[in-house]
C-alpha positions as a Markdown table, in Angstrom:
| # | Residue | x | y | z |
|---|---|---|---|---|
| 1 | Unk | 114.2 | 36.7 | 217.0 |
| 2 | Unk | 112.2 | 39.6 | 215.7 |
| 3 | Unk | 114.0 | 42.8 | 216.8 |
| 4 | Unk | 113.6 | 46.3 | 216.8 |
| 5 | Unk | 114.5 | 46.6 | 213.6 |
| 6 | Unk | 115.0 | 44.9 | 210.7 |
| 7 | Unk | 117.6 | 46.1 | 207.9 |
| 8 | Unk | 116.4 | 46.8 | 204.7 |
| 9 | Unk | 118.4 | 44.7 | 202.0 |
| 10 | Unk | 117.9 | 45.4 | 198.3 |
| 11 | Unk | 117.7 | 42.5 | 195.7 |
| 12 | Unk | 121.1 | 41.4 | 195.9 |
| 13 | Unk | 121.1 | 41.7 | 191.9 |
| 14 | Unk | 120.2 | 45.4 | 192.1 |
| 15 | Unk | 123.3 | 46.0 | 194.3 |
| 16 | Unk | 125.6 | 44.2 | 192.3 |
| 17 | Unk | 124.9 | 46.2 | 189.5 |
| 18 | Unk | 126.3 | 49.2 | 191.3 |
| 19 | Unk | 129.1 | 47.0 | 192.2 |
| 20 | Unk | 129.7 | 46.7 | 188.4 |
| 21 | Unk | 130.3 | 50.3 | 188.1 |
| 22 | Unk | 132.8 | 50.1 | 190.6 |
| 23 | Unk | 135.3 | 47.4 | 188.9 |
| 24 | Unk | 134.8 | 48.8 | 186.0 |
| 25 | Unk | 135.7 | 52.6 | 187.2 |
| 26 | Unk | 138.7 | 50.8 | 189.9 |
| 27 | Unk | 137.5 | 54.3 | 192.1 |
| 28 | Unk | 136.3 | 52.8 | 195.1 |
| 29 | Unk | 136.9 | 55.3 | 197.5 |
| 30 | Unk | 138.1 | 59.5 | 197.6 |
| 31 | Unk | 134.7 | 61.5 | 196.4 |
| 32 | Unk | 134.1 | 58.4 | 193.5 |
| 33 | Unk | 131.2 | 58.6 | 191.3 |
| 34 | Unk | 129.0 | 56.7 | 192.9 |
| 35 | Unk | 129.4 | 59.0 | 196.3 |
| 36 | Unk | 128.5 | 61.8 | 194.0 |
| 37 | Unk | 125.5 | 61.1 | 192.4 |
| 38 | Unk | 124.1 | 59.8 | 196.2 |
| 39 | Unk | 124.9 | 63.6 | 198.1 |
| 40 | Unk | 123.6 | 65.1 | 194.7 |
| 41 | Unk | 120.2 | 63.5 | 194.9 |
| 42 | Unk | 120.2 | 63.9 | 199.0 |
| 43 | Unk | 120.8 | 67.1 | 198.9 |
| 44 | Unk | 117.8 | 67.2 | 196.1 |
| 45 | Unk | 115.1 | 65.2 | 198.3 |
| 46 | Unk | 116.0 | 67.6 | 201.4 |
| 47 | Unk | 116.5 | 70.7 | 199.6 |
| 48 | Unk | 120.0 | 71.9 | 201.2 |
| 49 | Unk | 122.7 | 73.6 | 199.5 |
| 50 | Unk | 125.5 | 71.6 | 200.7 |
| 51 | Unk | 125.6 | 68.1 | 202.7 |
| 52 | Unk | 128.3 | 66.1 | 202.8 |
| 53 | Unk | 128.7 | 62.0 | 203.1 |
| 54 | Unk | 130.1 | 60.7 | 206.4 |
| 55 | Unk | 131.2 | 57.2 | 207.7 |
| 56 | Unk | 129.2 | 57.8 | 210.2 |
| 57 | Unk | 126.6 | 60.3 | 212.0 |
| 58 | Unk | 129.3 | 60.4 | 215.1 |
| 59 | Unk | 131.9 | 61.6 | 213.1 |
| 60 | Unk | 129.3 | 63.9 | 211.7 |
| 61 | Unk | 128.3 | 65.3 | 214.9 |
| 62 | Unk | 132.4 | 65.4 | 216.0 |
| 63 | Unk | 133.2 | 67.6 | 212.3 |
| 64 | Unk | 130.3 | 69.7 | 213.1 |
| 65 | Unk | 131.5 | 70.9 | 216.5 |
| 66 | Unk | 134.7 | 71.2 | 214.9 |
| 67 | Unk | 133.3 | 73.1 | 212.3 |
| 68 | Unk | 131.9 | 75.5 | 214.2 |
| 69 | Unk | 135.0 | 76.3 | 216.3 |
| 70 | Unk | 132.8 | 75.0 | 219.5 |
| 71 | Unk | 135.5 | 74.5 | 222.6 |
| 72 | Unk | 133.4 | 75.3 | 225.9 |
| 73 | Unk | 130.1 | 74.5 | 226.7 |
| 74 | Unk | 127.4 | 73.2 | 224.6 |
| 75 | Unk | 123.9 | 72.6 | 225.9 |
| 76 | Unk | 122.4 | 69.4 | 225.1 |
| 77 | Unk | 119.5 | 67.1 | 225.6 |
| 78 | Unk | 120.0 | 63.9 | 228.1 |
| 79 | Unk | 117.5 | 62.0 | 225.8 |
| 80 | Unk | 119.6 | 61.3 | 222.7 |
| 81 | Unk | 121.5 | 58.0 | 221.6 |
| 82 | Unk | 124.9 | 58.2 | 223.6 |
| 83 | Unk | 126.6 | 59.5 | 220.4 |
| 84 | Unk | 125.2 | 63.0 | 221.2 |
| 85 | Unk | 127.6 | 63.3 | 224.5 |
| 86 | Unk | 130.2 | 61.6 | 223.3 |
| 87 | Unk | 130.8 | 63.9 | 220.6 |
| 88 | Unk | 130.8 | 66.8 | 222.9 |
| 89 | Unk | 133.4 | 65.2 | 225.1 |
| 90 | Unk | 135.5 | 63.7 | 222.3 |
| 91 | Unk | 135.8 | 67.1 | 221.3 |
| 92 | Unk | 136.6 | 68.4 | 224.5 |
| 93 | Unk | 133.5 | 70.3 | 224.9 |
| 94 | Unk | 131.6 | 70.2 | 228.1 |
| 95 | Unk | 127.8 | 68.9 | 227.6 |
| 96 | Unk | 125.5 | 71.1 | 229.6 |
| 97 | Unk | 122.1 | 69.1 | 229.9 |
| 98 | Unk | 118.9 | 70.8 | 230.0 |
| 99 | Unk | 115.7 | 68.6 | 230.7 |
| 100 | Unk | 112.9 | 67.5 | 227.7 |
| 101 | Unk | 109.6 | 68.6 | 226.6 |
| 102 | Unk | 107.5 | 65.3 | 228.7 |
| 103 | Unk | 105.3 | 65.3 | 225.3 |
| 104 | Unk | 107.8 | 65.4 | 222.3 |
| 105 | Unk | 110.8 | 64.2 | 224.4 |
| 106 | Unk | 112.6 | 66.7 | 222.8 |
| 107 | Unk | 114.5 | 69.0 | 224.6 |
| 108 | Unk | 112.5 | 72.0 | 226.5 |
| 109 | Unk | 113.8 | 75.5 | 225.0 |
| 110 | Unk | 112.1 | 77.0 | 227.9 |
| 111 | Unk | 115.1 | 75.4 | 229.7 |
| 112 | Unk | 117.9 | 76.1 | 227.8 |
| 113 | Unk | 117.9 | 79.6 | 228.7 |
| 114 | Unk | 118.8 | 79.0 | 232.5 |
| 115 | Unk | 121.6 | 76.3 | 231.3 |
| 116 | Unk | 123.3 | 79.9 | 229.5 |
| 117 | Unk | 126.5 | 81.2 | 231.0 |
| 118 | Unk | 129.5 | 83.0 | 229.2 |
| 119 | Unk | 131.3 | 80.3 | 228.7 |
| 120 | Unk | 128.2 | 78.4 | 226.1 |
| 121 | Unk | 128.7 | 78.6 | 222.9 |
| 122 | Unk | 126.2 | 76.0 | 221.1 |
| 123 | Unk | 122.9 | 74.3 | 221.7 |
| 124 | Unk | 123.1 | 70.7 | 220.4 |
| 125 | Unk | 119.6 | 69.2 | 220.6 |
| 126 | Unk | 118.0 | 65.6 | 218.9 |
| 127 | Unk | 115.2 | 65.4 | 216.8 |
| 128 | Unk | 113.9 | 62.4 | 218.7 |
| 129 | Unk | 112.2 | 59.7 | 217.1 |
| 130 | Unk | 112.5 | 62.0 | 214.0 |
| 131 | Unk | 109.7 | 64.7 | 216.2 |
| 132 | Unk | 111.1 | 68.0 | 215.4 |
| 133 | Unk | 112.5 | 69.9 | 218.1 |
| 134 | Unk | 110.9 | 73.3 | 218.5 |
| 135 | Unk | 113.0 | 74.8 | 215.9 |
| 136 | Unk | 111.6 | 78.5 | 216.4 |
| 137 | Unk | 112.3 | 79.2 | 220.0 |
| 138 | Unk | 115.4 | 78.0 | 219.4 |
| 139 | Unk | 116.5 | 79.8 | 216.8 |
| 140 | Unk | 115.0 | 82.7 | 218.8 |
| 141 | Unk | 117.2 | 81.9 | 221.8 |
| 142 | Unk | 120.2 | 81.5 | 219.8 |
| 143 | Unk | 120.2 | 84.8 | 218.0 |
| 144 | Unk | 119.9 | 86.4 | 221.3 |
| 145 | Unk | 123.0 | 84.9 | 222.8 |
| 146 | Unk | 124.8 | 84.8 | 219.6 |
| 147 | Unk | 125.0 | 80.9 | 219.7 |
| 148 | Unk | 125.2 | 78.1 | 217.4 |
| 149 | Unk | 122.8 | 75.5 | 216.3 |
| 150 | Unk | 123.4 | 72.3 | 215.7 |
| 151 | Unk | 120.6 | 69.2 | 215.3 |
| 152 | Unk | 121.2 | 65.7 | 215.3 |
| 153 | Unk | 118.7 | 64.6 | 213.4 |
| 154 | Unk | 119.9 | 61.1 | 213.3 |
| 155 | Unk | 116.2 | 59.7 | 213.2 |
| 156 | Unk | 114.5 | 62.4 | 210.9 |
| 157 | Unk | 115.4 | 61.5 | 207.2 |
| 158 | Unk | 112.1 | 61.7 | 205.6 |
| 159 | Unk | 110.4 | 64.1 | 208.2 |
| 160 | Unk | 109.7 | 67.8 | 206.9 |
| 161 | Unk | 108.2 | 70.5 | 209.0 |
| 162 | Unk | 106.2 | 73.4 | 208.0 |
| 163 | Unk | 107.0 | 72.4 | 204.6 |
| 164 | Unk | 110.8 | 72.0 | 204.8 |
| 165 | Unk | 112.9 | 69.1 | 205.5 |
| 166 | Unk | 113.6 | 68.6 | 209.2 |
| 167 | Unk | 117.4 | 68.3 | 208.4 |
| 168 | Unk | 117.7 | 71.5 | 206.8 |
| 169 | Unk | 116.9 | 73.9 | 210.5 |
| 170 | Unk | 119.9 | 74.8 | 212.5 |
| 171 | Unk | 123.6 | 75.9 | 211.4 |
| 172 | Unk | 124.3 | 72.3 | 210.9 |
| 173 | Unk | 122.0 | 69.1 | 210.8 |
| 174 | Unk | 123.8 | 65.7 | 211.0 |
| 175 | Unk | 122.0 | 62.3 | 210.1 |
| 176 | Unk | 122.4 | 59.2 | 210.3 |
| 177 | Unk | 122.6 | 55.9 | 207.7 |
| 178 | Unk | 123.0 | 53.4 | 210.1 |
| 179 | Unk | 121.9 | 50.0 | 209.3 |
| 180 | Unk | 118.8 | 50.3 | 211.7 |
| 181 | Unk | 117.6 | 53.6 | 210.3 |
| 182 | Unk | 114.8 | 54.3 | 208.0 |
| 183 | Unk | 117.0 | 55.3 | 204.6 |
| 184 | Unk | 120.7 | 53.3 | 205.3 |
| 185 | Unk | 123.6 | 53.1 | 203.6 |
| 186 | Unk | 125.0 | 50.4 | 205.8 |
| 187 | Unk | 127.1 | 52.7 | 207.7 |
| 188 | Unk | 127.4 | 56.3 | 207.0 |
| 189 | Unk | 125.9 | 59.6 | 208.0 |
| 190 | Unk | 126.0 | 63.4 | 206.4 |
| 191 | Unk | 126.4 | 66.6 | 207.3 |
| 192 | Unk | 123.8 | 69.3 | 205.8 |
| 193 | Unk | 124.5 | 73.3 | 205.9 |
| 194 | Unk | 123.1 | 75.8 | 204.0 |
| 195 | Unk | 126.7 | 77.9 | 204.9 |
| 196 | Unk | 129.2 | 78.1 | 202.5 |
| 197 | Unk | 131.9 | 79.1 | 204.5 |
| 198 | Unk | 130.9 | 76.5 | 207.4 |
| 199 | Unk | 130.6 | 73.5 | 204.0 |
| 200 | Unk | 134.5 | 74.8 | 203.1 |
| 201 | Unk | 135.8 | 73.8 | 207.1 |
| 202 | Unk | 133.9 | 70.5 | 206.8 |
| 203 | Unk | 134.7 | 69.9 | 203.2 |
| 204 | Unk | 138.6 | 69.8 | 204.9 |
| 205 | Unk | 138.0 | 68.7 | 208.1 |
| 206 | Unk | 135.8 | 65.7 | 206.7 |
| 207 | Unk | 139.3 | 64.5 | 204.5 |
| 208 | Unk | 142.3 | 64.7 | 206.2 |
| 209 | Unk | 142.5 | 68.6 | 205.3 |
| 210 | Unk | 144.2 | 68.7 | 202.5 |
| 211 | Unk | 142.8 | 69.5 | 199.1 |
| 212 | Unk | 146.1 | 67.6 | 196.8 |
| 213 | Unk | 149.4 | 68.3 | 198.3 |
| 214 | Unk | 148.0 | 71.5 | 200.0 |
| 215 | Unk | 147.3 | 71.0 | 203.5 |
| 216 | Unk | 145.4 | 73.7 | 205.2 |
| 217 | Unk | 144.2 | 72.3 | 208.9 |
| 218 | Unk | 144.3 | 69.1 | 211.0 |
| 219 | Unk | 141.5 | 67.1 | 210.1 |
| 220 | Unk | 140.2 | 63.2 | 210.3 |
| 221 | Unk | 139.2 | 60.8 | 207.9 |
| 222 | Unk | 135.3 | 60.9 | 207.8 |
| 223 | Unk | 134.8 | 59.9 | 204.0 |
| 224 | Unk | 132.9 | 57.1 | 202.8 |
| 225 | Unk | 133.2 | 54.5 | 200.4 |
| 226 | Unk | 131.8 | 53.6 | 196.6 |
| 227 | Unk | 130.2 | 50.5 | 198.0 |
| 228 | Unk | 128.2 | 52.6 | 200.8 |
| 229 | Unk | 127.3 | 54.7 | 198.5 |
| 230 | Unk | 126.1 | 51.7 | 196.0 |
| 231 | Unk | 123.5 | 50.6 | 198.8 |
| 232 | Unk | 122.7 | 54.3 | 199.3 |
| 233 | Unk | 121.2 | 54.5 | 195.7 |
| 234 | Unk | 120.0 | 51.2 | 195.8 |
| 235 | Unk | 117.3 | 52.0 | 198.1 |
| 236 | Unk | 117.2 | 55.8 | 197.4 |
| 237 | Unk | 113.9 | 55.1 | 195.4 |
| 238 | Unk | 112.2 | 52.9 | 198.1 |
| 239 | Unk | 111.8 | 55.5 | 200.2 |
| 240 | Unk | 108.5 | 56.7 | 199.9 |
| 241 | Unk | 107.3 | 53.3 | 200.1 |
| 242 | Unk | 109.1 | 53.0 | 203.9 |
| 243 | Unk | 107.7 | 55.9 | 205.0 |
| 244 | Unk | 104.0 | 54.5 | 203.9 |
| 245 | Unk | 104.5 | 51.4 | 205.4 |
| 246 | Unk | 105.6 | 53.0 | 208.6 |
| 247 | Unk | 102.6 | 55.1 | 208.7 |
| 248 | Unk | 100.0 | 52.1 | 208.7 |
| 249 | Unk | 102.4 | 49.9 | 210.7 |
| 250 | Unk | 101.8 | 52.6 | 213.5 |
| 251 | Unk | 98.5 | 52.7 | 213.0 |
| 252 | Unk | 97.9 | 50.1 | 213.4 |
| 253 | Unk | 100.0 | 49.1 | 216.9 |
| 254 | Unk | 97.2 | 52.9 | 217.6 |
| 255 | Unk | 94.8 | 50.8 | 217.0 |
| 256 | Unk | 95.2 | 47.7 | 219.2 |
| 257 | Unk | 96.9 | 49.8 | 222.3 |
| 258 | Unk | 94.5 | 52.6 | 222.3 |
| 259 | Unk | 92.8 | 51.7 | 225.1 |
| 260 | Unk | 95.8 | 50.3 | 227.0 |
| 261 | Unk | 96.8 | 53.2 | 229.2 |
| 262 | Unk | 100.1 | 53.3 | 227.3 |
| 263 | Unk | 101.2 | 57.3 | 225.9 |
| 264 | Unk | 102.9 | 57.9 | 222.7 |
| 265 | Unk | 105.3 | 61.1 | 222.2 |
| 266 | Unk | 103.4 | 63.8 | 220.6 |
| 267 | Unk | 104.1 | 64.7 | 217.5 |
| 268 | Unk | 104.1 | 68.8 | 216.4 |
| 269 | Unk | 101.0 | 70.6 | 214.4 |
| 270 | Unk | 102.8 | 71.4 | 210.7 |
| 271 | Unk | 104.8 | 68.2 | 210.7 |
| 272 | Unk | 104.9 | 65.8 | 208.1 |
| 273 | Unk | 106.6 | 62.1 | 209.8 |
| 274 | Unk | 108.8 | 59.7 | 209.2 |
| 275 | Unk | 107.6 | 57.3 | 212.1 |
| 276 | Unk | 110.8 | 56.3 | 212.6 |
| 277 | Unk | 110.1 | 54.0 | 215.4 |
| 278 | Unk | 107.2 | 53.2 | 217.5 |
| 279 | Unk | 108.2 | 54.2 | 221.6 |
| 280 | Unk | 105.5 | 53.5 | 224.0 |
| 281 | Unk | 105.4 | 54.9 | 227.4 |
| 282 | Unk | 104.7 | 52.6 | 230.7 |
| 283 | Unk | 103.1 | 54.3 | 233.3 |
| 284 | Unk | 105.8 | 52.5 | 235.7 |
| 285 | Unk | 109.4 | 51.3 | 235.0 |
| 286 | Unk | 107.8 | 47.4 | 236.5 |
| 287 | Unk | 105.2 | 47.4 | 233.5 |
| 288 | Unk | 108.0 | 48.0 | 230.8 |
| 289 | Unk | 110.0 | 45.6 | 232.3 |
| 290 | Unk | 107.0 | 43.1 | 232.5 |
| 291 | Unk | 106.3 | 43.6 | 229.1 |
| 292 | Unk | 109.9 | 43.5 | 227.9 |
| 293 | Unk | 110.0 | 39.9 | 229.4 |
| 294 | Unk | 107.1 | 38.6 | 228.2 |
| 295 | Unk | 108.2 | 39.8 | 224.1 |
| 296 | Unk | 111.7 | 38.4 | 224.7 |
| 297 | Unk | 110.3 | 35.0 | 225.9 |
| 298 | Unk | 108.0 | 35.4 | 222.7 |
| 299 | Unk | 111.0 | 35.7 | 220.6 |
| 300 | Unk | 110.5 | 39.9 | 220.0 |
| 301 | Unk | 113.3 | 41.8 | 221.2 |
| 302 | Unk | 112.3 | 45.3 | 221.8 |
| 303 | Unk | 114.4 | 48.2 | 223.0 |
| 304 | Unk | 114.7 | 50.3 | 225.6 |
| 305 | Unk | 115.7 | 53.6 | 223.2 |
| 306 | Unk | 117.0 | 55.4 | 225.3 |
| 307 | Unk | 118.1 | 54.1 | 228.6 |
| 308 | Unk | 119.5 | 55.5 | 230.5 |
| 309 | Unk | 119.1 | 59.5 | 230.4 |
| 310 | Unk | 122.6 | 60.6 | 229.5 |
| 311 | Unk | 122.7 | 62.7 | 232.7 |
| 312 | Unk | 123.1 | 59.6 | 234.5 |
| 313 | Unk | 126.1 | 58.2 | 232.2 |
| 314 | Unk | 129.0 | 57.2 | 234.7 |
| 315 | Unk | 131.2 | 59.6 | 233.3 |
| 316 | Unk | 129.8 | 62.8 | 233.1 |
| 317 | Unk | 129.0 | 65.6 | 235.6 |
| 318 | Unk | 125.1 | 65.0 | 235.5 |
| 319 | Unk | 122.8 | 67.5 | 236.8 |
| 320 | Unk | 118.9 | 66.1 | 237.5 |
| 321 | Unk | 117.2 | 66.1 | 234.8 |
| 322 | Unk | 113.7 | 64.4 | 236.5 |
| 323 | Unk | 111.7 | 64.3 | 233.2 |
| 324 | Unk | 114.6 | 63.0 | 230.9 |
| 325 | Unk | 115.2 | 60.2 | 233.8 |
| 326 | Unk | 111.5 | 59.2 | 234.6 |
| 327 | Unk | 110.7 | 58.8 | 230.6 |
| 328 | Unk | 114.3 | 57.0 | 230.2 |
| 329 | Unk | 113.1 | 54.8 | 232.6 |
| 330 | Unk | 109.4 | 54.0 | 231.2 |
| 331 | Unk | 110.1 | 54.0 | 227.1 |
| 332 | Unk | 110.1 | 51.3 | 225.1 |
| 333 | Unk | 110.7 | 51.0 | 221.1 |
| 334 | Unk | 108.6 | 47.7 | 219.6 |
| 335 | Unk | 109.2 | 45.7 | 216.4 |
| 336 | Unk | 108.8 | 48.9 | 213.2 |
| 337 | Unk | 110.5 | 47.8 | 209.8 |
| 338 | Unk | 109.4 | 47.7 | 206.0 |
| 339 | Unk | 109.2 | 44.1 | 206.1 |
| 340 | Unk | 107.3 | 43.7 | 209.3 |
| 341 | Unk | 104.0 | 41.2 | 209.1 |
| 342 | Unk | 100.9 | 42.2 | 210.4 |
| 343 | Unk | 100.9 | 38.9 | 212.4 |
| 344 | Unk | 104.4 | 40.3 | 213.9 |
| 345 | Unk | 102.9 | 43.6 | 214.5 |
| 346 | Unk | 99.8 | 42.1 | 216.2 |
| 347 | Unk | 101.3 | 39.6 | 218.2 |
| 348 | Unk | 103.5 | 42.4 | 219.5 |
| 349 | Unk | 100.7 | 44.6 | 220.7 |
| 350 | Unk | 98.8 | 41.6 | 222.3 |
| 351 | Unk | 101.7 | 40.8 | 224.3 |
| 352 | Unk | 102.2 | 44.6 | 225.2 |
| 353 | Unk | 98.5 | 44.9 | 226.3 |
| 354 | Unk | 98.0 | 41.6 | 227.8 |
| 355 | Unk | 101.1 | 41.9 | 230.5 |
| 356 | Unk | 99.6 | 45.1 | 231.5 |
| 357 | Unk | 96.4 | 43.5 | 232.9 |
């Protein structure tokens, strides 16, 4: 099956020499060297004053909201991996959706103003598909209202906009090293602030919240491990080839479903990509899901990322969001890795572009 997404896996030989390090140190967890040297040289590449190395981006997001003291309402996007709502209601936090820009999918600042009452107290928006959000109005809105910025910019490792890295707008910025994303650690995630006071709380909150045998709040356990941290560097240097494969890969699916009525999110003047993934848009939900059958009985899984619009999740209290739902409804991510063929990649497209005739 070729799926959405392939994990990138080092020469095993390169990883075990990381795993040397770690016998012969015995530190294989607790801030170890390895876990060091990896938020040293992230926080290099993104050019952030503090960022701290998760076992996961939803724990990231969840000591964020912490962080931040958030306990009311938080406006959010409904176009997000489900991880962005659940965080706001594992922390007891009420999402308050407000509907996407229909040509970034990113959610529409000139909506979250209406969504304001006295009871919000953060804006929580995605960087979808690693496409920056529009950072400036939202920075404008939230000084007005004296609110609080968070971005999960789960996708956006390796996207910079007007010159900075994408992860570094926004109180906090949480990522991602999932598996499936573009720079992995297997599992993982960070948390990026340019605060000092806001990196103390998530220095604690991120490790139980104690420092030694002092304890000074009630915190979790979102550290990571030596061996995370191993694949981490491993592939730290690869990086700039993935993002230059992902570039032509794209271009390429451009250049075979140009002319196939299909639209692609737009991507904002001043923004150097990632191209994370490759979402299409149907004109109609029945030509995704025509397409969709006719890759899986091809052996190419794609994925329908995201689906549904969280507004719609059966255990929240939804408002229409009509944009969020009808793009929900019509998106579709194909095949995008570092080791995808060019017969893959074309084999896709013709699929794509022959079940819409």
């Amino acid at each position: 099956m070729l799926n959405v997404t392939k994990t990138y896996l080092p020469p095993l030989e390169e990883y075990t020499a990381y795993l040397k390090k770690v016998w012969q140190a015995g530190w294989v967890t607790n801030n170890g060297p390895l876990l060091v040297e990896l938020e040293e040289r992230l926080k290099k590449y993104l050019g952030v004053k503090h960022l701290f190395f998760t076992s996961n981006g939803t724990i990231a997001i969840q000591i964020a909201i912490k962080a931040l003291d958030l306990k009311k309402e938080i406006i959010t996007t409904p176009f997000s991996y489900v991880a962005t709502t659940n965080s706001i209601l594992w922390e007891n936090c009420k999402p308050v959706f407000a509907d996407i820009d229909k040509d970034t999918c990113c959610i529409d600042p000139d909506l979250i103003e209406k969504k304001i009452t006295r009871n919000t107290q953060a804006i929580l928006a995605t960087h979808v598909y690693g496409i920056p959000c529009d950072v400036e109005k939202i920075e404008k809105l939230a000084k007005k209202h004296k609110l609080k910025v968070i971005y999960d910019a789960a996708h956006s490792f390796g996207t910079a906009y007007k010159g900075k890295a994408l992860s570094s707008y926004g109180d906090i910025s949480t990522l991602s090293f999932h598996a499936t994303k573009l720079f992995h650690t297997i599992e993982g995630g960070a948390i990026i602030t340019n605060s000092d006071a806001i990196a103390k709380k998530i220095f604690l909150y991120r490790s139980f919240g104690h420092i030694d045998e002092t304890h000074f709040t009630a915190g979790v356990n979102g550290k990571n491990s030596e061996f995370h941290a191993a694949m981490g560097l491993c592939i730290f240097d690869k990086v700039p080839a993935f993002l230059k494969k992902r570039e032509e890969l794209s271009k390429k699916y451009d250049s075979i479903l140009k002319n196939s009525g299909l639209v692609r999110p737009t991507v904002p003047t001043g923004t150097k990509y990632n191209y994370a993934y490759y979402p299409i848009i149907f004109k109609a939900e029945k030509d995704l899901l025509k397409a969709k059958k006719e890759l899986l009985k091809d052996g190419i899984s794609p994925r329908r990322y995201f689906y549904p619009s969280l507004n719609k999740l059966p255990y929240v209290k939804g408002v229409k969001c009509p944009v969020s739902e009808s793009i929900a409804a019509r998106i579709l991510c194909l095949p995008l890795s570092y080791e995808l063929s060019d017969k893959d990649l074309v084999r896709t497209a013709q699929i794509v572009v022959k079940a819409l005739k």
